[in-house]
C-alpha positions as CSV (number, residue, x, y, z in Angstrom):
1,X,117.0,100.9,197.8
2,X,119.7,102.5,200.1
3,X,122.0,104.2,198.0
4,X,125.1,102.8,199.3
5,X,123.6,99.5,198.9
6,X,122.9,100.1,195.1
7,X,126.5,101.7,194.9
8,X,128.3,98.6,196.5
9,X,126.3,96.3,193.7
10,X,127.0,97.8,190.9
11,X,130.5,98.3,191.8
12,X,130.6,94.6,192.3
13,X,128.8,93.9,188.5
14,X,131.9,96.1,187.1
15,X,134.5,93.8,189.1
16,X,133.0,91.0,188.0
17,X,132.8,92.2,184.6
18,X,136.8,93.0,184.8
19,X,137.5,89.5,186.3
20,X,135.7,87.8,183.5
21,X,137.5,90.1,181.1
22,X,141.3,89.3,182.4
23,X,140.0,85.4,183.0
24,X,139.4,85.7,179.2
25,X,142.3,87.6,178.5
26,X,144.5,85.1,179.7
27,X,143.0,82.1,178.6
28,X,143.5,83.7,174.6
29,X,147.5,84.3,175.4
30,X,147.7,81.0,176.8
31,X,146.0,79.4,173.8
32,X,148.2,81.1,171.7
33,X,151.1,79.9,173.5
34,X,150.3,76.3,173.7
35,X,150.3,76.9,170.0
36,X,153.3,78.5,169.6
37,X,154.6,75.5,171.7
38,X,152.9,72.8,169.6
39,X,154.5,74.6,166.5
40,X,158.0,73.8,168.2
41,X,157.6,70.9,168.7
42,X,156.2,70.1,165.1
43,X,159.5,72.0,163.3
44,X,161.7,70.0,166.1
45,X,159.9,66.6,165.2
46,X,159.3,67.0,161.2
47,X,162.9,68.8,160.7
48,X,165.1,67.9,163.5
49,X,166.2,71.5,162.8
50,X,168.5,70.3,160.5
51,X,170.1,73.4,159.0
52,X,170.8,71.4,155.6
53,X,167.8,70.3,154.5
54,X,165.2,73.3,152.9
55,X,162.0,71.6,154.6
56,X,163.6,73.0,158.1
57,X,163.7,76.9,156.2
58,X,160.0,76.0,155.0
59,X,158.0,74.4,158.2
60,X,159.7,77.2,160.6
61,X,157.0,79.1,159.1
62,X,154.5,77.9,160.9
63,X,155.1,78.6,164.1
64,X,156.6,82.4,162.7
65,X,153.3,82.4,161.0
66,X,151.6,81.9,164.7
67,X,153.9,84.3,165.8
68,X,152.6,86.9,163.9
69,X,149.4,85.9,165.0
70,X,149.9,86.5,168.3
71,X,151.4,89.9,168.1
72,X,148.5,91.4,166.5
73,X,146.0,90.1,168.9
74,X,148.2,90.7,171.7
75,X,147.4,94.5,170.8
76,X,144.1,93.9,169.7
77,X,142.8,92.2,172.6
78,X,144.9,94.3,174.8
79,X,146.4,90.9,176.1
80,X,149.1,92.9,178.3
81,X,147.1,94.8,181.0
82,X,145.4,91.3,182.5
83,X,147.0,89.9,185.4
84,X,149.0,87.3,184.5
85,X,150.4,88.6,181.1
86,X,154.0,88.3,182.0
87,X,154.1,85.1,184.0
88,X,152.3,83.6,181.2
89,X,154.7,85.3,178.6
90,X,157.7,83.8,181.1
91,X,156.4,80.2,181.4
92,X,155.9,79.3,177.7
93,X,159.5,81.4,176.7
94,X,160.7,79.0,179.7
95,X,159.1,75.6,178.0
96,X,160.3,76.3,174.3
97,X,163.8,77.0,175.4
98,X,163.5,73.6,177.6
99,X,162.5,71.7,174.5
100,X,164.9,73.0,172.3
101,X,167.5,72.9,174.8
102,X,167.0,68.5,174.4
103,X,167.5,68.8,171.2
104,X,170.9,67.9,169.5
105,X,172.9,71.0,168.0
106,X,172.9,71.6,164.6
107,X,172.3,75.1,163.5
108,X,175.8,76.7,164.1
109,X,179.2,75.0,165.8
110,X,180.4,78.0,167.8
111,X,179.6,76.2,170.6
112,X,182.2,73.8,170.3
113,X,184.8,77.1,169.7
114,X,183.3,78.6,173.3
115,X,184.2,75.5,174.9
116,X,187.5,74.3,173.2
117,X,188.8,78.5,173.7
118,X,187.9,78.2,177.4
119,X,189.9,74.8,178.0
120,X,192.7,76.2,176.2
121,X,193.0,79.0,178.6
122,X,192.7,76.8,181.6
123,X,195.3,74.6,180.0
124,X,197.9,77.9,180.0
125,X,197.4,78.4,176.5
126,X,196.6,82.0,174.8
127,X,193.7,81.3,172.8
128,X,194.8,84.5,170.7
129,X,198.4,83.2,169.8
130,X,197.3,79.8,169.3
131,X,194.7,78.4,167.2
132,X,192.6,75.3,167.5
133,X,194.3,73.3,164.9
134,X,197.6,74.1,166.3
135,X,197.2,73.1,170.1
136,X,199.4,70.9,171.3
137,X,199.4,66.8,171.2
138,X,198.1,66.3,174.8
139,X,195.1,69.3,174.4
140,X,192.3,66.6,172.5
141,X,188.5,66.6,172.8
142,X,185.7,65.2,171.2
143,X,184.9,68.3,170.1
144,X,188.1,69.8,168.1
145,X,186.7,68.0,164.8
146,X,183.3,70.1,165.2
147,X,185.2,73.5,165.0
148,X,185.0,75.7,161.9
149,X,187.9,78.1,161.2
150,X,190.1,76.3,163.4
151,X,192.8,77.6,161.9
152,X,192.0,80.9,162.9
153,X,192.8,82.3,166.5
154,X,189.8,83.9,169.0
155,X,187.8,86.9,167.3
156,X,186.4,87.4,170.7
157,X,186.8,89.7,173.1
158,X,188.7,89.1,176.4
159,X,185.9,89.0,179.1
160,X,183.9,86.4,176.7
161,X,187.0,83.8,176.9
162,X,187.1,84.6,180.5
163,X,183.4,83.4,180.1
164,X,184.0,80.9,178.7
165,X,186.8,79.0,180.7
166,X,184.3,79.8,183.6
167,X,182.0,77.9,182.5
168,X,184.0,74.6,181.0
169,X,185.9,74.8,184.5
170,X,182.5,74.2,186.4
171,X,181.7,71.6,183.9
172,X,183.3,70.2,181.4
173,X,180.2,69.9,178.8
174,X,179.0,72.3,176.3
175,X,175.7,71.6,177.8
176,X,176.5,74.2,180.7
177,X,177.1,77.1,178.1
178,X,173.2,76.5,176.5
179,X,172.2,76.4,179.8
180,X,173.2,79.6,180.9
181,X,172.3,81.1,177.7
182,X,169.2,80.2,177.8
183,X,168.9,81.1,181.5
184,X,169.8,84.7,180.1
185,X,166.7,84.6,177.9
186,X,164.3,84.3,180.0
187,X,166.0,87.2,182.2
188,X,166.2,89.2,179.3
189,X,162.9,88.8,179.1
190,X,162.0,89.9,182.5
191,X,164.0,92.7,182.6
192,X,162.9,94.3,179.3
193,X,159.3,94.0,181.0
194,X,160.5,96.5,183.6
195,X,161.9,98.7,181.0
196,X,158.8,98.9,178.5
197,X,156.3,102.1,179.0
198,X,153.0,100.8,180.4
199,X,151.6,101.2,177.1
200,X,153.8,99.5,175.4
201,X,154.0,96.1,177.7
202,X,151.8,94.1,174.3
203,X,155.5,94.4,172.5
204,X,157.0,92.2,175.2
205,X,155.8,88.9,173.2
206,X,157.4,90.1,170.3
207,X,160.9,89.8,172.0
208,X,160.1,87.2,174.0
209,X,158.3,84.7,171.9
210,X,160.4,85.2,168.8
211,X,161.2,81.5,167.2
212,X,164.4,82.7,165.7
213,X,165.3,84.0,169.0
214,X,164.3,80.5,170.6
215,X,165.8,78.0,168.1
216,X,169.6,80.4,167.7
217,X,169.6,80.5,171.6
218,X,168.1,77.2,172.8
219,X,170.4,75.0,169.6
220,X,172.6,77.4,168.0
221,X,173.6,78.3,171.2
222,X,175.4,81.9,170.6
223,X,175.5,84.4,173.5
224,X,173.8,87.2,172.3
225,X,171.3,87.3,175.1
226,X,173.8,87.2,177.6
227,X,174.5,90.4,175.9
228,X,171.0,91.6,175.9
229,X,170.5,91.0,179.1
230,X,173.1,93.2,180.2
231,X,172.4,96.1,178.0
232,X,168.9,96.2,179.3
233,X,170.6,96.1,182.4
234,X,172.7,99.1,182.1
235,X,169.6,101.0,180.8
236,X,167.7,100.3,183.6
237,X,170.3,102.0,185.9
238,X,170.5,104.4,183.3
239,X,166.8,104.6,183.6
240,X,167.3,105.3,187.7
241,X,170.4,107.3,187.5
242,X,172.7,104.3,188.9
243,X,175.7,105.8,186.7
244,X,178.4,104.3,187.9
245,X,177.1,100.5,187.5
246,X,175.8,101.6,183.6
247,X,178.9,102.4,183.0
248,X,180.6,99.2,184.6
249,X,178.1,97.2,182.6
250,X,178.3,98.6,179.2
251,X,182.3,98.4,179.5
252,X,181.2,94.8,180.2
253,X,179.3,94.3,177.1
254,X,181.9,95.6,174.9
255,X,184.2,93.0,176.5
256,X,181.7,90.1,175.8
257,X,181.0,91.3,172.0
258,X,182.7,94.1,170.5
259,X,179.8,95.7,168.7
260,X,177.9,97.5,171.7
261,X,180.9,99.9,171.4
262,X,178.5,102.2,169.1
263,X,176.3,103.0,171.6
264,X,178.7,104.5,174.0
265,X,179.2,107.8,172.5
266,X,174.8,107.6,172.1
267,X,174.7,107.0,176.1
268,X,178.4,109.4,176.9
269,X,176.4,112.1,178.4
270,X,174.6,110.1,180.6
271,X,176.8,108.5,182.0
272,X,178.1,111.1,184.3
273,X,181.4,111.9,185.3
274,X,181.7,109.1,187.3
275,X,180.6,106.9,184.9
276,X,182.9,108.0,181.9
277,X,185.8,107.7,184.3
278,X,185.1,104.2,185.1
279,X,184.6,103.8,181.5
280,X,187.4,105.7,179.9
281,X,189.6,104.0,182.3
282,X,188.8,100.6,181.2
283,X,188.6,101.4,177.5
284,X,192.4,102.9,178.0
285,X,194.0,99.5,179.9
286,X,192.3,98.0,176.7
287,X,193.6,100.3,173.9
288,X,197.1,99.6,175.6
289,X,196.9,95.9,176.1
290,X,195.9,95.9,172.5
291,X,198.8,98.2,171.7
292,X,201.3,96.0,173.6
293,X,199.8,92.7,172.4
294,X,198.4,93.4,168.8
295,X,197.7,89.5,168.8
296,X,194.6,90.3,170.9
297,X,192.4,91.2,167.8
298,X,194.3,89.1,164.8
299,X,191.5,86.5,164.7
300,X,188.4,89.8,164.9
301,X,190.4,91.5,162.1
302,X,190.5,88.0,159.9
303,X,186.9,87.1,160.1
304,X,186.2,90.9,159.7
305,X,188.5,91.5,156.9
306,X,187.7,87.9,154.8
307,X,184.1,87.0,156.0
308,X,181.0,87.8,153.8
309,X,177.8,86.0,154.4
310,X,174.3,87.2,153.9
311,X,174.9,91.2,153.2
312,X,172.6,93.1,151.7
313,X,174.0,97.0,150.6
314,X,177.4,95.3,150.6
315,X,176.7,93.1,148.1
316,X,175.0,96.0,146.1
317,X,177.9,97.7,146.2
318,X,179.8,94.5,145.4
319,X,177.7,94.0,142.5
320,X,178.1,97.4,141.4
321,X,182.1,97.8,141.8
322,X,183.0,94.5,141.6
323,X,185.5,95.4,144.6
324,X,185.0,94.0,147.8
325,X,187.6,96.5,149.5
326,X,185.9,99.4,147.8
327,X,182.2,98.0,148.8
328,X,183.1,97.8,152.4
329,X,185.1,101.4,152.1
330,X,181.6,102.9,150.8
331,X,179.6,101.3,153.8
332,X,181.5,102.0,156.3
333,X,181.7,105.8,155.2
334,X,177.9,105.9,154.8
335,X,177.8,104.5,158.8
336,X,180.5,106.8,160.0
337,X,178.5,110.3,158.4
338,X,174.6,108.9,159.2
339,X,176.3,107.7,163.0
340,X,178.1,111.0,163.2
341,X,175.0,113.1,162.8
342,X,173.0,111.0,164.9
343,X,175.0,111.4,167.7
344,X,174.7,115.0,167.1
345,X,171.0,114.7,167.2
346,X,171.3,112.9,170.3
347,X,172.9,115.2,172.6
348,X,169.2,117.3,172.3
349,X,167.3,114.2,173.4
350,X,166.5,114.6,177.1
351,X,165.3,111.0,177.6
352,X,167.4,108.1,176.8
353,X,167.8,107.7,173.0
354,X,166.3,104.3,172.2
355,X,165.3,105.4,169.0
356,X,168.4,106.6,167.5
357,X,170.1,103.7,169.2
358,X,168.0,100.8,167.7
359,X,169.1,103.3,164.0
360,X,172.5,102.9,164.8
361,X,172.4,98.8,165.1
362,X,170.0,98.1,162.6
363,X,172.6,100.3,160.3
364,X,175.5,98.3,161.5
365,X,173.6,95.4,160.3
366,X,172.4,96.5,157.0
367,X,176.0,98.2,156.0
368,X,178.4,95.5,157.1
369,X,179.6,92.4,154.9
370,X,178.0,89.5,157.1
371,X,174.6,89.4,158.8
372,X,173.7,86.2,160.7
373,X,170.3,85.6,162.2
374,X,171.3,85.7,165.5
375,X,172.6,89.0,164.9
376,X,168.9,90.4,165.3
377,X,169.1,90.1,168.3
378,X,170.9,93.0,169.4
379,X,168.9,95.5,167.8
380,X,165.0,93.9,168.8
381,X,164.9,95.6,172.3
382,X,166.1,99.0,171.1
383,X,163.1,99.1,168.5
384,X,160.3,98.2,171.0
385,X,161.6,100.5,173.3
386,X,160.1,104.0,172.3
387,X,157.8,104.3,169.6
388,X,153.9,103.2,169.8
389,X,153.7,101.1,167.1
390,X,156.4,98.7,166.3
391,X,158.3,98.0,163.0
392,X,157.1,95.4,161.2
393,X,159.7,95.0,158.3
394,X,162.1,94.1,161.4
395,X,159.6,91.6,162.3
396,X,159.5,89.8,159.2
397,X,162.7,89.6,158.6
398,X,163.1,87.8,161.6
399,X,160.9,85.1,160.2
400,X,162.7,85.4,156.1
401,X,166.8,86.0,157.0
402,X,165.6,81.7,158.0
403,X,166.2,81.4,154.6
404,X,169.9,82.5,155.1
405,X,170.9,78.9,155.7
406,X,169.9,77.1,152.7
407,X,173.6,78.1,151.6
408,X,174.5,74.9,154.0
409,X,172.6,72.5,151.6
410,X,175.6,72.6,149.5
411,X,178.4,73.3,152.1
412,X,177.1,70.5,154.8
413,X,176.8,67.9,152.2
414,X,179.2,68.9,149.3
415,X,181.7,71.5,151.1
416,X,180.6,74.3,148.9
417,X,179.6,77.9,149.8
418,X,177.1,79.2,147.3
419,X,174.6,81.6,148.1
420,X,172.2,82.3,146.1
421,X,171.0,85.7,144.7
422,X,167.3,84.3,144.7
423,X,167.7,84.2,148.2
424,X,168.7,87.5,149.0
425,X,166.0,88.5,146.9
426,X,163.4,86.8,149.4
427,X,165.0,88.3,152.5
428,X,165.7,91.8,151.9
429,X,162.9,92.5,149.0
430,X,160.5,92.4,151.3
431,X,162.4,93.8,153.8
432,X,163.1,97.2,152.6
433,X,160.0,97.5,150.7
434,X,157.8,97.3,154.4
435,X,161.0,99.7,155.7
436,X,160.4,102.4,153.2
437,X,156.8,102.5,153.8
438,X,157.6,102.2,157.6
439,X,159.5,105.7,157.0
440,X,158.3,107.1,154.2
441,X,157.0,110.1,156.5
442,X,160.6,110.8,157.8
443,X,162.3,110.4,154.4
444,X,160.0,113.0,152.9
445,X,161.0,115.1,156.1
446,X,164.5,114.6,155.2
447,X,164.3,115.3,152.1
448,X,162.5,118.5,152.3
449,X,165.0,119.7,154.9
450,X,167.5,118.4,152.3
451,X,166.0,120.7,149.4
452,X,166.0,123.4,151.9
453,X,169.4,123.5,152.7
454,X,170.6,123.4,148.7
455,X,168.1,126.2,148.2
456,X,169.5,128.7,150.6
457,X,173.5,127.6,149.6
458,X,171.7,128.5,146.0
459,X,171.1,131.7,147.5
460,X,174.6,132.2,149.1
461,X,176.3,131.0,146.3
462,X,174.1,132.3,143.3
463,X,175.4,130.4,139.6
């Protein structure tokens, strides 16, 4: 046989061989999204995600469960080198948000906040001066009786109201708000693709197919991908030295939710010259309009001053002290030190600092007095970001902090707010139990460097 002519056939045995591979790699993530799907539409049929009732907290399990699932053989089966990984990731992130998108709200009534806050600016009136159950006789909607807090004036940020009268201007239905959120989803989604290390593509389906992530975007309808997707924005022009637009974005984040002000000083350096310009620039005109009109952060300083819900070392501390004011003093001392010397640590990374950055939110979370679910969202695509394997106790709590609402039981039925100790128990148990093991290498790190550094003060300072 001529040599080229045995060359060209085995050649052709190996393509086929890689064909049949991907052709069976993507029929296995396929199956396991029609799954995931099916699991949907089972907790949508058998619960009516009715965030009241403890048979929702209980059959969201199954399609977590299938979640899980998925992850592992994702990795196993190497799932994300065949060819149509992400479109298939895309389409069935697309379909779940559609079907939970027809579904009627019931998991949070923020919504109804976004909307009302951005009529009452088109209407002339300062959503930060006035608050919902004080607008005047000839402001109604359907929607004012659906409001929590009422009384309390706008704890968000002045780019989100501009938001949000944008977006009741073009239509005057909530409906337009899940839309877009959910529209910012499945860019999210996208755009962390292009941000993820070849080798670490497999993690996009634990972002992207995430049924907490679905159900508080697609019913509870909050905005937190909106701000995803612009912090993965900003790192990607971090990523190709665009500066000046990181900069304009991130200012933008911080103006859409307050809390992605913690990872400036991690990305300061970066940034340029140009970049902390635009930024310092915009941060002063802030500092001073907030100066001038101290209204502007009244309602952020009431739900951050009186709100408690779901914490974890706060209500340690609570339990400990028995002083809320103290408790919160202690966290937000324990932040300041462990963010302080991580932003020293920082300035030696030569790459962008993922890691430390996914420490500093998943901190924030952990040390401050309220922790919803949706808030998991801000730290998910820091912690798939730069290490190979990915962190599991993270993972799971995503699937237990479910249990969060079964405090609504009593208050949607009864009005009263009771959570239960048995239910932190189940969330954060677990939780830090997988976390420590998780770490355990770097604690013991720590701790030697700890020992260490007493030893040679010993040896400074002898007794």
């Amino acid at each position: 046989m001529n040599l080229r002519k045995f060359w060209d056939a085995e050649e052709s045995k190996l393509y086929g061989v890689k064909n049949h591979l991907n052709l069976k790699g993507s029929v296995l993530l396929l199956i396991g999204g029609c799954l995931l799907l099916l699991s949907i539409l089972i907790l949508i049929s058998k619960t009516g995600l009715d965030r009241s009732t403890l048979i929702f907290e209980l059959v969201f399990f199954l399609p977590f469960s299938i979640y899980l699932m998925i992850i592992i053989s994702t990795k196993h089966f190497k799932l994300d080198t065949k060819q149509y990984f992400l479109p298939v990731v895309v389409l069935f992130a697309f379909l779940i948000q559609i079907i939970v998108l027809t579904t009627e709200i019931t998991l949070s009534d923020d919504l109804y906040r976004y909307f009302l806050e951005g009529k009452m600016f088109l209407n002339g009136l300062n959503p930060y001066l006035t608050s919902l159950d004080n607008v005047p006789s000839n402001f109604t909607s359907e929607f004012l009786p659906l409001v929590n807090n009422s009384h309390i004036t706008s704890p968000y940020p002045p780019l989100a109201i501009l938001l949000f009268a944008i977006l009741s201007w073009i239509w005057e239905d909530p409906l337009l708000f899940r839309i877009v959120f959910s529209i910012s989803f499945i860019l999210s989604i996208v755009s962390l693709d292009k941000l993820l290390l070849v080798k670490h593509r497999w993690k996009l389906v634990v972002f992207a197919w995430n049924p907490l992530f679905h159900l508080e975007t697609g019913n509870g309808s909050h905005f937190e991908a909106l701000i995803v997707l612009l912090i993965i924005f900003a790192l990607l022009n971090l990523e190709q030295n665009r500066r000046g637009l990181a900069s304009i974005t991130l200012l933008a984040t911080f103006f859409l939710k307050y809390y992605s002000i913690f990872l400036i000083p991690l990305f300061w350096k970066r940034l340029g010259k140009n970049g902390q310009r635009i930024f310092s620039i915009g941060m002063l005109g802030y500092v001073t309009w907030i100066f001038l009109n101290p209204s502007l952060i009244t309602g952020l300083l009431t739900f951050a001053g009186e709100w408690y819900f779901n914490a974890s070392t706060i209500w340690v501390l609570f339990e400990l002290t028995s002083s809320f004011f103290l408790a919160k003093l202690i966290a937000g001392s324990i932040f300041i030190i462990i963010l302080i010397v991580i932003l020293f640590k920082a300035q030696k990374y030569e790459n962008i600092p993922y890691m430390y950055a996914g420490v500093i939110i998943g901190l924030f979370l952990l040390l401050q007095p309220t922790f919803h679910p949706w808030y998991l969202f801000w730290l998910f695509p820091f912690i798939l970001l730069e290490k190979d394997t990915i962190p599991w106790s993270w993972i799971i709590l995503s699937g237990l902090i479910i249990f969060s609402y079964n405090v609504y039981i009593q208050f949607d039925t009864v009005n009263v707010w009771n959570e239960l100790i048995l239910v932190r128990i189940i969330e954060y148990v677990p939780f830090y139990s997988l976390f420590l093991y998780e770490n355990r290498m770097d604690i013991f790190t720590q701790i030697k460097i700890l020992k260490s550094y007493l030893n040679k003060r010993r040896g400074i300072f002898p007794s």
